[in-house]
C-alpha positions as CSV (number, residue, x, y, z in Angstrom):
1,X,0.0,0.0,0.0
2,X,1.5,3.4,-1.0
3,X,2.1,6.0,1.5
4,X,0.6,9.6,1.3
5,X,2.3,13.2,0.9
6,X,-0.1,15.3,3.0
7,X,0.2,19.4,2.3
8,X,-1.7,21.4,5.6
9,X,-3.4,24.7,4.0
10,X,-5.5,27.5,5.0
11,X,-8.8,27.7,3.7
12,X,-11.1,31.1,3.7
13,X,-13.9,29.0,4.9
14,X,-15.0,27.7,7.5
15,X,-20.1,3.9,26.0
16,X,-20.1,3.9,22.1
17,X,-22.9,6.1,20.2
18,X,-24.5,5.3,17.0
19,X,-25.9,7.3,14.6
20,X,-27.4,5.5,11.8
21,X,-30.0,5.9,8.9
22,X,-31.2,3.4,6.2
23,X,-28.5,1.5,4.1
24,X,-29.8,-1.1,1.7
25,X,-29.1,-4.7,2.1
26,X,-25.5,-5.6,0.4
27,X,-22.8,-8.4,0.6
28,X,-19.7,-7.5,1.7
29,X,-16.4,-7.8,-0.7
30,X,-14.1,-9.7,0.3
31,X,-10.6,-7.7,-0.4
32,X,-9.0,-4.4,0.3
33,X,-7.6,-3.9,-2.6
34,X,-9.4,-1.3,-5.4
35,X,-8.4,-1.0,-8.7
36,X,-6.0,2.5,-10.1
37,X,-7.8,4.6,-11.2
38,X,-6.4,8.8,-12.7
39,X,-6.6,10.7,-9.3
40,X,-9.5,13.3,-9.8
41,X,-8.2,17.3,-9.7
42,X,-8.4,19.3,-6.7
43,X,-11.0,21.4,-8.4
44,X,-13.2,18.6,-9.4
45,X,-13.5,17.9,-5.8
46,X,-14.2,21.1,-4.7
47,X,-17.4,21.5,-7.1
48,X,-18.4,17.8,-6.6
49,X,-21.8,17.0,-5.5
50,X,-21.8,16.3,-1.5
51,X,-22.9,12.5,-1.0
52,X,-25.0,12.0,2.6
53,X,-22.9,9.4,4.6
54,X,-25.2,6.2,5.0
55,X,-23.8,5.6,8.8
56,X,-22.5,7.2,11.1
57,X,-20.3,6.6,14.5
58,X,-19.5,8.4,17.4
59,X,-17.0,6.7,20.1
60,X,-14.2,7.6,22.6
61,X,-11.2,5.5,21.8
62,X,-9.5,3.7,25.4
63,X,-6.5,2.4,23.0
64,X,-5.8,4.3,20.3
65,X,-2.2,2.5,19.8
66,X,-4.4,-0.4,19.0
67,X,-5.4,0.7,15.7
68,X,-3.9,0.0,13.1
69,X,-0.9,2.3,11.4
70,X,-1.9,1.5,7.4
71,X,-5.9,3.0,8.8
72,X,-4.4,5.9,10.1
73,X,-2.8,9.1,8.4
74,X,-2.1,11.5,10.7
75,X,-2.8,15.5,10.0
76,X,-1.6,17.0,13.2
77,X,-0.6,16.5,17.1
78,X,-4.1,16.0,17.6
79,X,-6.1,15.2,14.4
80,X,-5.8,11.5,12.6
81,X,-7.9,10.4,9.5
82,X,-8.5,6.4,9.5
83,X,-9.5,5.0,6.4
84,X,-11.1,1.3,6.3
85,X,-11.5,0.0,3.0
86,X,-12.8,-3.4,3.3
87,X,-14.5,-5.8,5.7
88,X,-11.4,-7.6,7.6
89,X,-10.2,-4.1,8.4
90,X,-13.8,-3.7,9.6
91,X,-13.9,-6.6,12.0
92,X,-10.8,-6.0,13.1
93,X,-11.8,-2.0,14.0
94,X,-15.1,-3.1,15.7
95,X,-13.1,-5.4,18.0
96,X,-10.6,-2.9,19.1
97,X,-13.2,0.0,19.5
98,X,-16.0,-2.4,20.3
99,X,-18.3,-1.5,18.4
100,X,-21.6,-4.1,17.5
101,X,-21.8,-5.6,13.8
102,X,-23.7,-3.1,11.3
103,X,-26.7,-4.2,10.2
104,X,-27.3,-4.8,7.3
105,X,-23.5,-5.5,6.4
106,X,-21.8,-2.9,4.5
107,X,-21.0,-2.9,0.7
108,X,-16.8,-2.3,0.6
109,X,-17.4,-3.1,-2.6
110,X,-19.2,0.3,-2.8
111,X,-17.8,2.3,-0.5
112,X,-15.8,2.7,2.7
113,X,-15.4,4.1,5.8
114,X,-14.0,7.5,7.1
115,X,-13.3,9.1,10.0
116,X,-11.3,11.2,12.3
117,X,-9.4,10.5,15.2
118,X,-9.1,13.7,17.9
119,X,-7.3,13.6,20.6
120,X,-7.8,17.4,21.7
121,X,-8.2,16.7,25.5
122,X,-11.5,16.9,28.0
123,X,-14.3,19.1,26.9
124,X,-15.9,21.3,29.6
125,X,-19.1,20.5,28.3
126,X,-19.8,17.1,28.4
127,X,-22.9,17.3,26.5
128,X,-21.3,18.2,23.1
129,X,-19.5,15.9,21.0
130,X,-16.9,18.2,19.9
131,X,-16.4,16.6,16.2
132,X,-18.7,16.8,13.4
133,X,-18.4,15.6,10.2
134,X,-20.0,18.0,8.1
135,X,-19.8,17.3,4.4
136,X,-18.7,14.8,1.7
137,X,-18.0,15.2,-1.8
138,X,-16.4,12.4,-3.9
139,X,-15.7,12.6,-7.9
140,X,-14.4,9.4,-9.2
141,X,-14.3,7.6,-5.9
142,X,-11.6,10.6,-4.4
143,X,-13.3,12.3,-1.5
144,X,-13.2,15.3,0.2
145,X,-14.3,15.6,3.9
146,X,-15.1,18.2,6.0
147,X,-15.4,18.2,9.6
148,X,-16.2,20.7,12.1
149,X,-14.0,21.3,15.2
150,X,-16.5,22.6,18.0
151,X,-14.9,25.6,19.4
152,X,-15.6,25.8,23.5
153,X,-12.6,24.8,27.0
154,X,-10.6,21.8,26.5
155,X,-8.6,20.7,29.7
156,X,-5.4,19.1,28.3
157,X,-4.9,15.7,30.0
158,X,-4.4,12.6,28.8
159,X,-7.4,10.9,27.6
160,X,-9.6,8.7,25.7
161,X,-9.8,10.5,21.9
162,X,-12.7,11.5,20.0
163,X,-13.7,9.1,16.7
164,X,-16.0,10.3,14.3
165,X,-16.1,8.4,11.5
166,X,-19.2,7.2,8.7
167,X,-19.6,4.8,5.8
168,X,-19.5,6.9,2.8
169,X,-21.2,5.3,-0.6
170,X,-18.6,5.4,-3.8
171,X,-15.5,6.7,-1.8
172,X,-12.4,4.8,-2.3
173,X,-9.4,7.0,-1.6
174,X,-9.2,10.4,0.8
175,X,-7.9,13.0,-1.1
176,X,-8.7,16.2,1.0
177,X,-9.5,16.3,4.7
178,X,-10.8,19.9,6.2
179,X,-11.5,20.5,9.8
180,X,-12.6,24.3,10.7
181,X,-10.5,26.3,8.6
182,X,-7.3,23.8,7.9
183,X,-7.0,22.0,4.8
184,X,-5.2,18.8,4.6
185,X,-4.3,17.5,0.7
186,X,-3.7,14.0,0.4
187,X,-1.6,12.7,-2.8
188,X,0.4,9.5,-3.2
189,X,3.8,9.5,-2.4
190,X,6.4,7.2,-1.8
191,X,6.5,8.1,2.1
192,X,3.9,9.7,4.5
193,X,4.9,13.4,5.1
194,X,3.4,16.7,6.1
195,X,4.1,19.7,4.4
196,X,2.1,23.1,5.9
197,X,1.6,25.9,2.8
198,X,0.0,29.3,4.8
């Protein structure tokens, strides 16, 4: 699997929960792999039509070290987008966050899930999940994501971390990952890296 080059800009812009709505019934693929295909433009994405996620997931993570490294890319010290792109990665995420079985399955075959890891601290205000995510738009299975960072007291200690993620119809490959006003781009590259552009 290749690694990713990952280029930070500034944009002008802006017990486990479940969140779920209706996903038709599917079988799920049996591989990770998904075929090459010409990465889409960063302007395509950015006029792409948003696609609803199907599921959605709301969790604190007790052993984040647990996941596994090819899921995760991270952005930041405290922002980390996982990827899971077929059913054993799946399995193997549900166990470690212990999550129950979706139902009906989900179609890798169609789609895949995305989230973000945040490990920002304790909230002062326990009643607000302090990650959203907001929007999706994928052209030729590339996807953009935007999520919104609720602004509000964080007291830094170690803890648990925030995971947001959602099954996301026709998305195979993260291209661009926005939280609040910061814009990560995601191209492949023979290492992972972080480069910031302001």
């Amino acid at each position: 699997m290749g690694g990713l080059n990952i280029v930070a800009l500034h944009s002008a812009g802006n017990a486990p929960r479940l969140v779920g709505t209706a996903l038709w019934a599917c079988v799920a693929a049996a591989g990770c792999a998904s075929p090459a295909r010409e990465p889409a433009a960063f302007w395509e994405l950015a006029s792409a039509v948003e696609v609803p996620p199907a599921v959605r997931w709301e969790c604190r993570v007790l052993k984040p070290e647990l996941i596994p490294p090819e899921l995760k890319t991270r952005l930041s010290e405290e922002f980390t987008a996982v990827h899971i792109r077929c059913p054993s990665e799946w399995r193997r995420l549900q166990r470690i966050l212990e999550l129950g079985a979706s139902d009906p399955p989900l179609d890798f075959s169609r789609g895949s899930i995305v989230g973000l890891l945040a490990d920002v601290g304790e909230p002062s205000d326990h009643e607000r999940w302090p990650v959203e995510l907001e929007e999706v738009r994928v052209v030729q299975g590339a996807g953009w994501l935007r999520f919104r960072f609720a602004s509000g007291l964080f007291y830094q200690v170690r803890t648990a971390p925030f995971f947001t993620a959602a099954y996301v119809p026709g998305l195979r490959q993260l291209r661009v990952v926005q939280i609040n006003h910061r814009v990560y781009r995601l191209t492949p590259g023979p290492e992972p890296s972080l480069r910031a552009a302001f």
